[in-house]
VEXDREN-2710 file (C-alpha; in Angstrom, 1 decimal):
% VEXDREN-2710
k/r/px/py/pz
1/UNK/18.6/11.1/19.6
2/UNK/17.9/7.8/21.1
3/UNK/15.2/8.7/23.0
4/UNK/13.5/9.9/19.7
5/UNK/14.6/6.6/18.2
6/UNK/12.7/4.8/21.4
7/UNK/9.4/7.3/20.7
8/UNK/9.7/6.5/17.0
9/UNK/9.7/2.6/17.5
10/UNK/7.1/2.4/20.2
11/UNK/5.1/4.7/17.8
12/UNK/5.0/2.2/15.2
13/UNK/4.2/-1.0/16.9
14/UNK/1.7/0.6/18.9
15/UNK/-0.3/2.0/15.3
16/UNK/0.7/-1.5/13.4
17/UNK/-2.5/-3.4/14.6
18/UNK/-4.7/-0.8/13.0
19/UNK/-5.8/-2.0/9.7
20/UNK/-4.9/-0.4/6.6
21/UNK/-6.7/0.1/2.9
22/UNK/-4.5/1.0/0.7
23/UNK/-4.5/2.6/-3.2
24/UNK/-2.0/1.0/-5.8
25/UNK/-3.7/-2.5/-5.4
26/UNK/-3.6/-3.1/-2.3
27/UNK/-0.4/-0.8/-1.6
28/UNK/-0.1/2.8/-0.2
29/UNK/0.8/4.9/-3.3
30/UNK/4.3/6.4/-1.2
31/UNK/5.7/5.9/2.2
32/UNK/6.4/9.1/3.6
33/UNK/4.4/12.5/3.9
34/UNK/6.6/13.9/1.8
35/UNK/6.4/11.5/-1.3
36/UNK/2.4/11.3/-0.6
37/UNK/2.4/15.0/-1.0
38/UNK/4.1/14.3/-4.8
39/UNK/1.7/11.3/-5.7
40/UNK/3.8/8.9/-4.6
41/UNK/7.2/10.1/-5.9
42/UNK/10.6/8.7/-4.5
43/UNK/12.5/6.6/-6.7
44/UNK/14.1/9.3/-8.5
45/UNK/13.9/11.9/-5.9
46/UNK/14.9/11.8/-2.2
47/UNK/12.9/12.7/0.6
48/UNK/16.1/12.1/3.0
49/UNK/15.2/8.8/5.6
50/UNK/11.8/8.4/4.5
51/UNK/13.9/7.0/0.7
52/UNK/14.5/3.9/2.9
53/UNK/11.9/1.8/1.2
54/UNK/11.1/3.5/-1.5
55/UNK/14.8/3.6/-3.0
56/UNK/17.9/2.6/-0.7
57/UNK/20.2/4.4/-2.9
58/UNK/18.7/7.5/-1.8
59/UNK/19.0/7.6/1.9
60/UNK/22.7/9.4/1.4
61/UNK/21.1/12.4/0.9
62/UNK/20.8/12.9/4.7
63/UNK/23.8/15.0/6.0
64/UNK/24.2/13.8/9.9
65/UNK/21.4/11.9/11.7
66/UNK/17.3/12.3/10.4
67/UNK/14.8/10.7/12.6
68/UNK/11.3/10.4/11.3
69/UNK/8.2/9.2/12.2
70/UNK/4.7/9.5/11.5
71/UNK/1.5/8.4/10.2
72/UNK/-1.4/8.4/7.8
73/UNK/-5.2/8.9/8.8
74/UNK/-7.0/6.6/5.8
75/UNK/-10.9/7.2/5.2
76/UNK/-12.2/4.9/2.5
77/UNK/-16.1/4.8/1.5
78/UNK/-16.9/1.8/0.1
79/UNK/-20.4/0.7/-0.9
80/UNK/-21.1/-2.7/-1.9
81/UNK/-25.2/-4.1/-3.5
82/UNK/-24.8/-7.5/-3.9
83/UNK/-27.5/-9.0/-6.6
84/UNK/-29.4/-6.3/-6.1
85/UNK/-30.5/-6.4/-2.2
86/UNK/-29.3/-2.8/-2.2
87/UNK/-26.0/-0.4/-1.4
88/UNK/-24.5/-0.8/1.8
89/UNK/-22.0/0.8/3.0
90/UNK/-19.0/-0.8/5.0
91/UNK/-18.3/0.0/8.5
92/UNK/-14.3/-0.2/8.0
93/UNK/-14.0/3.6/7.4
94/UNK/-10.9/4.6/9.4
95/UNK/-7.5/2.9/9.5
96/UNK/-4.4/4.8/11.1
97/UNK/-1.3/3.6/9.7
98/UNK/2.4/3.9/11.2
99/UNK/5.9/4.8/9.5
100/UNK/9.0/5.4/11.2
101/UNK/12.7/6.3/9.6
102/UNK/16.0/6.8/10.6
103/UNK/19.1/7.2/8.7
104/UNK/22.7/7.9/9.5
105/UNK/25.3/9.5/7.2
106/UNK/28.8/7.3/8.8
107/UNK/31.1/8.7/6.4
108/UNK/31.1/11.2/2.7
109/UNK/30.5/7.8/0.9
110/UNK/28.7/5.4/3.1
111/UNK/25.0/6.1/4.8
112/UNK/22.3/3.1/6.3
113/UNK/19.2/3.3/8.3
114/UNK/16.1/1.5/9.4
115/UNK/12.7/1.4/8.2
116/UNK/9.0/1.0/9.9
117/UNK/6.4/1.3/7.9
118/UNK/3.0/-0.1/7.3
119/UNK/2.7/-0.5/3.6
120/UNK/-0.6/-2.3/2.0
121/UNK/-3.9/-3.8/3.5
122/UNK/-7.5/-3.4/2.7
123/UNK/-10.3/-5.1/4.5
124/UNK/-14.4/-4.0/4.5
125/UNK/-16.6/-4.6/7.3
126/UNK/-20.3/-5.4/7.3
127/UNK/-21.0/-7.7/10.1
128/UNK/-23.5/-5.1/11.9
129/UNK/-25.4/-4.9/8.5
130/UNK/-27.4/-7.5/8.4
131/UNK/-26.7/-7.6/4.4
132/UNK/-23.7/-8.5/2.2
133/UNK/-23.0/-12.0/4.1
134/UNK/-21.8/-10.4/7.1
135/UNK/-18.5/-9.6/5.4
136/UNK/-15.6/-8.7/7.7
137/UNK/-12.0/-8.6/5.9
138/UNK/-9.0/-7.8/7.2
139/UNK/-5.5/-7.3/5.4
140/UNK/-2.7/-5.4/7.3
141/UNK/1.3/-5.4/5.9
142/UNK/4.2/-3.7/7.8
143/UNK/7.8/-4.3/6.9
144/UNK/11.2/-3.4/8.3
145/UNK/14.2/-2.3/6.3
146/UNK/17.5/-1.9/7.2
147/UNK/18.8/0.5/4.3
148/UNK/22.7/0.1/3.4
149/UNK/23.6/3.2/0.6
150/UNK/27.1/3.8/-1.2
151/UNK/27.6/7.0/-2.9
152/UNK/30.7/8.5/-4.7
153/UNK/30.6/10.9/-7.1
154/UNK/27.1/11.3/-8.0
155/UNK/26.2/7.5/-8.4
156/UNK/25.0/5.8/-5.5
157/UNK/23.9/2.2/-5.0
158/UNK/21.3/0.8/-2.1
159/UNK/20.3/-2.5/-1.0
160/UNK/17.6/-2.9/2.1
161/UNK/17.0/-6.4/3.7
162/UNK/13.3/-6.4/4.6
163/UNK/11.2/-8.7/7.1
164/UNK/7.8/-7.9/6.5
165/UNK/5.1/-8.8/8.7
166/UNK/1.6/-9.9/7.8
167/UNK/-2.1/-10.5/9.2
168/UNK/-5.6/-11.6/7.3
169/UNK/-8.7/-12.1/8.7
170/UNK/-11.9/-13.2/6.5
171/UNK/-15.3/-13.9/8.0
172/UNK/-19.1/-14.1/6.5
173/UNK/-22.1/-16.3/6.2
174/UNK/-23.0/-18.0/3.1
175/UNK/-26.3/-19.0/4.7
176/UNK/-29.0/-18.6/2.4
177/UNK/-26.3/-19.7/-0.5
178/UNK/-25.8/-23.7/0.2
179/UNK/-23.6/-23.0/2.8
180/UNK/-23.1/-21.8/6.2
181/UNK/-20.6/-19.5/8.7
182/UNK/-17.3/-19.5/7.4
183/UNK/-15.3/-22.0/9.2
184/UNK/-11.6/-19.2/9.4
185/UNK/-10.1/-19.8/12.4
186/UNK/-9.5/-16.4/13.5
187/UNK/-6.5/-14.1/12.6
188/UNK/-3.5/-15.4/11.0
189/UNK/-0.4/-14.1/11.2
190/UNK/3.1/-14.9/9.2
191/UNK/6.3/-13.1/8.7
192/UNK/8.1/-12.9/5.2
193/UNK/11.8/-11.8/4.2
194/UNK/12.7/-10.0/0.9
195/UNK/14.8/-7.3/-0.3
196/UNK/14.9/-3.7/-2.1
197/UNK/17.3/-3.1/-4.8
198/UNK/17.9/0.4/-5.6
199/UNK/20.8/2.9/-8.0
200/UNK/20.7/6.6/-8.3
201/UNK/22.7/9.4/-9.9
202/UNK/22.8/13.1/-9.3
203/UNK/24.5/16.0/-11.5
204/UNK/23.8/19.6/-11.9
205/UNK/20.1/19.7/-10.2
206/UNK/19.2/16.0/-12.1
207/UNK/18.6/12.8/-10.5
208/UNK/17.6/9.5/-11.9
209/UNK/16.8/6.2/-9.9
210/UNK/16.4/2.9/-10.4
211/UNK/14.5/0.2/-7.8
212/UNK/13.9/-3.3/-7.6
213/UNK/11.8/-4.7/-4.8
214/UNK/11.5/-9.0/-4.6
215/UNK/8.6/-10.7/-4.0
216/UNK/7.4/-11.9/-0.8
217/UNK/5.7/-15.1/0.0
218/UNK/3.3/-15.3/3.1
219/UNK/1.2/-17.8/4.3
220/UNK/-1.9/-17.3/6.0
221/UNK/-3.1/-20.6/7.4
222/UNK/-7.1/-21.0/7.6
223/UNK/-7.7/-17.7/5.9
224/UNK/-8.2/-17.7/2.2
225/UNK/-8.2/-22.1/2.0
226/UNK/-11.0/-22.2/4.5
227/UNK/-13.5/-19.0/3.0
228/UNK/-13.4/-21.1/-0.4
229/UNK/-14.2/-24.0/1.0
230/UNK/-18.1/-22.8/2.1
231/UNK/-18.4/-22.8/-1.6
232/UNK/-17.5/-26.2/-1.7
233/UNK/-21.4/-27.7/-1.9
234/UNK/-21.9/-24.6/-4.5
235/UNK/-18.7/-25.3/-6.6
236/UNK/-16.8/-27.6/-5.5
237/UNK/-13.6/-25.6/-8.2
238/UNK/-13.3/-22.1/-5.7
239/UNK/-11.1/-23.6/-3.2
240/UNK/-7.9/-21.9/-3.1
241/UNK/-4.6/-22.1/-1.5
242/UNK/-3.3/-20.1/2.1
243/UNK/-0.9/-18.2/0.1
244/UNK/-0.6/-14.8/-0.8
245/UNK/2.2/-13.6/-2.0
246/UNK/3.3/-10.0/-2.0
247/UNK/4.1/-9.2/-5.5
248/UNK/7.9/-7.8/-7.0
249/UNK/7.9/-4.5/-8.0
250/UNK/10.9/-2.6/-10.2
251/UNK/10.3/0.9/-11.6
252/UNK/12.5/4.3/-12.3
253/UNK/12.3/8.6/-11.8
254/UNK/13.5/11.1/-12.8
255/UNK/13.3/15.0/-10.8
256/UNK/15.0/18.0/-11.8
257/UNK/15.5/20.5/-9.7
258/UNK/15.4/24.6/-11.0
259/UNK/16.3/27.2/-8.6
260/UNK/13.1/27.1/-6.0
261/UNK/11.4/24.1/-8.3
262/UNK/11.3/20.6/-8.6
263/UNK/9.5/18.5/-11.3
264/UNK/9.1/14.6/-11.1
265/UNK/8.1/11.3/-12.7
266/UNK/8.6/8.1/-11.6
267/UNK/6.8/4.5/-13.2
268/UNK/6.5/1.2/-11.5
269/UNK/5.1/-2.3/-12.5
270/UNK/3.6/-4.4/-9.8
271/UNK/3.7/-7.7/-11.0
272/UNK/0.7/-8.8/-9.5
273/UNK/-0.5/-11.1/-12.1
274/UNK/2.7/-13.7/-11.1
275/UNK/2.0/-13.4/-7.3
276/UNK/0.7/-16.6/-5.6
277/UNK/-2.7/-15.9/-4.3
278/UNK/-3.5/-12.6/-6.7
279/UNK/-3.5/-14.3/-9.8
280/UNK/-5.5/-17.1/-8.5
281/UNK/-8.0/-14.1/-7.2
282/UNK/-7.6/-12.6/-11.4
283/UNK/-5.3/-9.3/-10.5
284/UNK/-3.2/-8.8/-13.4
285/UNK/0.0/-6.5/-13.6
286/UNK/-0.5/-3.2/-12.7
287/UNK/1.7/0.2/-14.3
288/UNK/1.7/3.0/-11.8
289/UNK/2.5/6.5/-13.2
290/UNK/3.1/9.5/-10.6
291/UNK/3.2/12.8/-11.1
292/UNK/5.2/15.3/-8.5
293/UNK/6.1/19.0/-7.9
294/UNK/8.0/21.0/-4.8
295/UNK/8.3/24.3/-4.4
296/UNK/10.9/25.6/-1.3
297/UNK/11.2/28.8/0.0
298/UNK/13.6/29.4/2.7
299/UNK/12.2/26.9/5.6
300/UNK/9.2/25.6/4.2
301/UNK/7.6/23.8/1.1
302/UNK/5.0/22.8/-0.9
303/UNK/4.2/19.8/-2.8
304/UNK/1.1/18.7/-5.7
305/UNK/1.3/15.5/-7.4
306/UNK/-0.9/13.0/-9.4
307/UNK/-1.1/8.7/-9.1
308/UNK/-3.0/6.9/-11.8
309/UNK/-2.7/2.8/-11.8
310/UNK/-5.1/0.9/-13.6
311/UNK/-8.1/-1.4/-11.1
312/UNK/-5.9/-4.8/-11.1
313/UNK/-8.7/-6.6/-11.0
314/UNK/-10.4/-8.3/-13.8
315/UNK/-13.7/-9.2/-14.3
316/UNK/-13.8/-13.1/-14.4
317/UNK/-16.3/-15.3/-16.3
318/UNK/-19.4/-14.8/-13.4
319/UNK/-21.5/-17.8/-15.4
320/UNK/-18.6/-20.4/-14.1
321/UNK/-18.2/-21.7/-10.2
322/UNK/-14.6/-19.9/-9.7
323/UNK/-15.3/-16.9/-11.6
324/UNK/-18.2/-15.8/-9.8
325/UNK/-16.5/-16.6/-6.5
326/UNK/-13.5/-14.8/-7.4
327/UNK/-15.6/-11.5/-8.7
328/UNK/-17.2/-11.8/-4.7
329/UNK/-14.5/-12.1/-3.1
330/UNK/-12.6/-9.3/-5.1
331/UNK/-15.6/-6.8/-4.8
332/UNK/-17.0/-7.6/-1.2
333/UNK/-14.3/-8.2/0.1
334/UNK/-11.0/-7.1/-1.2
335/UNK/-12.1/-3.9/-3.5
336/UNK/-8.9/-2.0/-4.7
337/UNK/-10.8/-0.4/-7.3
338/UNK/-9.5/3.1/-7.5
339/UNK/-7.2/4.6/-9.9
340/UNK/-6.9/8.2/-9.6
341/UNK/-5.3/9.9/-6.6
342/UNK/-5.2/13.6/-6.0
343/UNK/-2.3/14.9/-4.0
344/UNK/-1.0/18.1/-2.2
345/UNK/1.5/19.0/1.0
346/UNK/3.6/20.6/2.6
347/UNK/7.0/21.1/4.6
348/UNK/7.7/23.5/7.5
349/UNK/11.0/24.0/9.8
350/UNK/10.6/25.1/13.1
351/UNK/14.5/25.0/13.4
352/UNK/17.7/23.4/12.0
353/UNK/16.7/20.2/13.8
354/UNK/13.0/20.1/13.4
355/UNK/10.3/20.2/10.9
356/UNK/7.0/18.9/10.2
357/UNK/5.2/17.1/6.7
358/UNK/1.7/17.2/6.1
359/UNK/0.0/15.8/3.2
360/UNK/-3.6/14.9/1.6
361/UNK/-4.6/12.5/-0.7
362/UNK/-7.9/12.5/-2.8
363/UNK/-9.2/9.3/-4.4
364/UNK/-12.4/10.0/-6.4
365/UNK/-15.1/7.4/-6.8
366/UNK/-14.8/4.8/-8.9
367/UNK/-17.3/2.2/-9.8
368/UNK/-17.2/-0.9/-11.1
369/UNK/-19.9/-4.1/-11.1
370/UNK/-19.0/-7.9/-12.1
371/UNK/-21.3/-11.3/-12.7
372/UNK/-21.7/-14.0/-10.0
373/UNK/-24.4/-15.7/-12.0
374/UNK/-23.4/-18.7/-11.2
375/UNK/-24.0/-17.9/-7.4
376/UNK/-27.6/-17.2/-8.5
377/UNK/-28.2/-20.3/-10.2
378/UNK/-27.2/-19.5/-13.8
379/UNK/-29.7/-16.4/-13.4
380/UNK/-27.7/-12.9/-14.7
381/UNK/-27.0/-11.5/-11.2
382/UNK/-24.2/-8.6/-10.2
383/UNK/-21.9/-7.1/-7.3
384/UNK/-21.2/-3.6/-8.0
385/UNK/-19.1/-1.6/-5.7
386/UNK/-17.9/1.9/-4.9
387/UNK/-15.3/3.5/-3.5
388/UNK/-13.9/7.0/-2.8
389/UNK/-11.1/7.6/-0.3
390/UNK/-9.3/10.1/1.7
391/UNK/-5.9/10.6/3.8
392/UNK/-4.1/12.6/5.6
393/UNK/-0.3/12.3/6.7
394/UNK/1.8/13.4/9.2
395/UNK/5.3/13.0/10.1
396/UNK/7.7/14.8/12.8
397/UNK/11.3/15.5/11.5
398/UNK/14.6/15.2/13.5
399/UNK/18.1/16.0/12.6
400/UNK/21.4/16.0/14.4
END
């Protein structure tokens, strides 16, 4: 066991400076093969250690040891024609993103674990282009949980400290645009604490869950402060703050479970319209709805499932200074546009101790194009962007 504990961890700090571009905003849809095989599902249904961040409450499921670990191959297309000089597409089309779990059942009520996963980013890349500004944008989150679950008679409680780590990066030329190279100062890093909040109850083949998760408030010094400021001769009203603030999130599920079947819902609000740094960008609240089914048969499984969340982002006025800076910034650079996400997996054993999780995630094209007139002198000028995605996970499965 602990040298699978030593693999898992090295696994995950090793993959965590790969960037990631993720779905709900800018958050992976569902830690976990297993809950990306269901759309996201796992606040009403447990998927055993991999529950750690999703709900707390749920990690009592486990019945000894489960050690997990993994990790999610993400392919986004995105294809950005700013005022017309044509569609390119950027360069950051391959991100591999980590996730480790381990929980412990220590008695018939009491259960904890640990958590490793990465869980939101996005970034685009066009500095080999020659078009776009150079863009080159680089978001990567990954947070550590330490899960703590109660359980008696069907109801069970969870609470998970969390220390989440961050990075940003943001880099382009406004030459050509009253301005010049943008003055960031390289990567910036911070760490963040928080928490996860989470209840459950189980009777006859039911289970409900609740989940809370706080905010948490990062800093990224000369990032987002300093890439407003080029606009500065422009519009003097884009600057903006270092802050960004990872948003709360609360939501509940439900699963039932009938003989070899399993159906499940779970909702969540992502309050990103209240988060410092979003809402100065224009995201607005989003409500995720996700869509799960498992089938099991003896030692293996299979899994569908269905994530829709409405684009966060809003179209701001393009004919003012901080409108039209927000709409490029949003598009070119931080474009979490899509809202549909098509999902399938599967589970197999190899044995009472090991098993393996696979799952795929299809994220059609969406399209969407704002105004930055007033980055084209008051003349009616556009960014439109795509983006289409694709992933597949992973994960290895141990129990003791």
């Amino acid at each position: 066991m602990k040298r699978s504990i030593k693999i898992a961890v090295a696994a995950a700090i090793a993959l965590s400076a790969t960037s990631a571009f993720a779905t709900n905003g800018d958050h992976l849809i569902g830690m976990g093969a297993k809950a990306r095989g269901m759309g996201g599902i796992g606040i009403g249904m447990s998927h055993g250690a991999e529950s750690a961040l999703a709900n707390p409450a749920l990690i009592g499921s486990v019945k000894g040891t489960e050690v997990s670990f993994g990790g999610t191959i993400f392919m986004p297309d995105v294809e950005t024609n700013l005022m017309g000089a044509g569609g390119v597409k950027s360069d950051a089309d391959l991100s591999v993103i980590p996730e480790v779990a381990i929980a412990q059942k220590v008695s018939d009520n009491f259960s904890w674990g640990i958590g490793m996963f990465g869980t939101a980013g996005m970034g685009t890349d066009y500095r080999d282009t020659g078009m776009n500004m150079n863009m080159v944008t680089n978001l990567q989150l990954m947070q550590f949980a330490v899960p703590l679950a109660y359980k008696t008679n069907g109801f069970s409680v969870g609470v998970a400290p969390v220390l989440q780590y961050g990075s940003l990066d943001i880099k382009y030329k406004l030459i050509g645009f009253g301005g010049s190279e943008s003055t960031t100062q390289g990567v910036a890093q911070d760490f963040g604490a928080g928490y996860n909040l989470g209840a459950a109850y189980e009777t006859n083949g039911l289970t409900v869950g609740a989940s809370y998760k706080s905010s948490i408030d990062m800093t990224y010094k000369g990032q987002i402060k300093a890439a407003t400021t080029q606009f500065n001769g422009l519009m003097s009203t884009a600057i903006l703050s270092d802050n960004l603030e990872q948003p709360a999130e609360m939501g509940a599920g439900i699963s039932y479970k009938m003989a070899n079947n399993t159906f499940a819902f779970d909702y969540k609000k992502i309050k990103w319209g209240s988060a410092k740094g979003y809402k100065d960008f224009g995201w607005e609240d989003q409500n995720v709805y996700m869509f799960g089914y498992q089938f099991t048969q003896d030692n293996w499984a299979l899994r569908a499932g269905y994530n829709y969340a409405k684009n966060p982002i809003k179209e701001q006025n393009g004919a003012t200074a901080q409108g039209a800076v927000n709409n490029f910034f949003n598009l070119l650079g931080f474009p979490a546009i899509v809202e549909k996400h098509y999902t399938v997996g599967g589970s197999y054993a190899f044995n009472k101790m090991t098993s393996l999780d696979l799952a795929y995630v299809y994220v059609p094209e969406t399209t969407e194009s704002y105004s930055v007139a007033a980055m084209n002198g008051g003349t009616p000028a556009a960014i439109s962007t795509k983006h289409s995605q694709d992933a597949v996970s992973m994960q290895l499965n141990f129990n003791f």
